[in-house]
N, C-alpha and C positions, 0 to 999 in steps of 0.2 A: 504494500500500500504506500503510494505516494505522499510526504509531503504538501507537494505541489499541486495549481493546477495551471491548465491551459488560458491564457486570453488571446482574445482576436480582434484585430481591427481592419476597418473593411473601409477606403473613402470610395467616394464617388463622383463626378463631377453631373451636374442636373442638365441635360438640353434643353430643359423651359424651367418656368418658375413651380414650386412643388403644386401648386391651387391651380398650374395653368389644365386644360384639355387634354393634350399632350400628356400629363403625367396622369391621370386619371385611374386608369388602371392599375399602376404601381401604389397610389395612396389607399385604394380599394382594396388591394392585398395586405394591407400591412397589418394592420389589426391579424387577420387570420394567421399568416406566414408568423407574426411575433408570439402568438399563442399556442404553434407547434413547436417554435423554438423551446416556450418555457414549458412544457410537455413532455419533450424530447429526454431521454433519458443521456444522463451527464448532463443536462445543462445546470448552470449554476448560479448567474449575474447577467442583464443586458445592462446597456446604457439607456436611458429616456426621461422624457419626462413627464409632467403628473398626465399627459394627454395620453402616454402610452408608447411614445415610439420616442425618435434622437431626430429626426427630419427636423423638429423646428431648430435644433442647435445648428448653430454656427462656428466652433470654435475655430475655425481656421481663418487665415486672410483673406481668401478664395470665398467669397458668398455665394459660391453655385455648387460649393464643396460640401457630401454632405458626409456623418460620418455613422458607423457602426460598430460598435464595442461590445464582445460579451465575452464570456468567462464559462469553459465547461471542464470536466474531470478529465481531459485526457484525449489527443487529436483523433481518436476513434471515434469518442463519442460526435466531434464537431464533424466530422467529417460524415458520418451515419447522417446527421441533419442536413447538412450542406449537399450532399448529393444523392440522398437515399430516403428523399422525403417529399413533399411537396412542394418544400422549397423550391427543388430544382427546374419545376418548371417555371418558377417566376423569375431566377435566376439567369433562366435560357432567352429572358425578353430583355435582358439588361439592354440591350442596342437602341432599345426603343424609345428609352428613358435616357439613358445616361452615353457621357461621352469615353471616348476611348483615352486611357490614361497611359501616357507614354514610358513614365516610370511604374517600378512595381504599386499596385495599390492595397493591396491582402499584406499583414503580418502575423503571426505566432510566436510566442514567445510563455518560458513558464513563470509564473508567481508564486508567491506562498500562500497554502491555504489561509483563506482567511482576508486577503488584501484585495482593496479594490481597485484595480488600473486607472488613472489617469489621461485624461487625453493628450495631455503632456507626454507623458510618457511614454503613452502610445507610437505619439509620433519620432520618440523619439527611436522609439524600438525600427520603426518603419523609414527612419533616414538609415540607421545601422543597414539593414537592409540591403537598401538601395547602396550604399557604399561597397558594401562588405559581401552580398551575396549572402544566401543561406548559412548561420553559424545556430550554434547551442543557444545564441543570444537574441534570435530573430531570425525565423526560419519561416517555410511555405508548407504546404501539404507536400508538394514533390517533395522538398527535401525537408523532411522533420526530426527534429532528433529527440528525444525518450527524457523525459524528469531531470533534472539534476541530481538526483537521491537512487535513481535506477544504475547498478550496478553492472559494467559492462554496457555502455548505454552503446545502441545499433541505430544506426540512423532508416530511413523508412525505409530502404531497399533490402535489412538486415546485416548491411556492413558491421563489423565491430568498429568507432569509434573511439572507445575509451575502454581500458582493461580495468580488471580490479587490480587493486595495491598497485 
């Protein structure tokens, strides 16, 4: 049993304003898609607020940025959500909504049980990223790597990374 757990951060850039026509569809899934996230087995934490969702935040310079943050036990379980849910299909209309982001925009990264990510943070795990490519410190679903406290930790392809002693 893990220490840790997973968080995620997810931006997006908007092609309309979130109220416009254009985005209709996406505001009309979110309630549903947020309620299977908190459903979802390992999930732990979203980001939002008292309306339900993080669409009305802003915290970035970019006001057509919007952002996504949540916290599950383990990249299994986010990953069972993210592509093995219903999500996936609202996931598969992103083109329609949002624009193509030329840097990476998804990061992973583990916390300690118990701690609530920051969007600070967040971003900052997501410029490590972008610099650095995949590390223990901020990694993707292709390249993930196992807890800090998991002994012999194997990155997702089952390579050994890190021995014991």
């Amino acid at each position: 049993m893990s220490n840790y757990h997973l968080a995620q951060l997810n931006i997006a850039r908007l092609l309309a304003p979130i109220d416009s026509p254009r985005l209709a569809d996406f505001v009309a899934n979110l309630d549903r898609i947020n309620a299977l996230a908190e459903e979802s087995p390992g999930f732990i934490w979203r980001l939002k607020t008292d309306e339900g969702n993080a669409t009305a935040l802003r915290p970035l310079e970019d006001e057509n940025l919007i952002v996504n943050m949540s916290v599950w036990k383990d990249v299994s379980a986010l990953n069972q959500y993210v592509y093995r849910s219903a999500h996936l299909e609202v996931m598969r209309r992103r083109k329609e909504w949002f624009d193509r982001l030329a840097d990476a925009h998804m990061v992973l990264w583990w916390i300690s049980k118990g701690h609530t990510p920051s969007v600070e943070e967040a971003m900052d795990r997501l410029t490590l990223l972008r610099e650095k490519g995949p590390t223990p410190d901020a990694f993707t679903f292709r390249k993930a790597f196992d807890a800090p406290d998991v002994i012999g930790r194997a990155d997702a392809a089952g390579l050994l990374v890190e021995c014991p002693g």
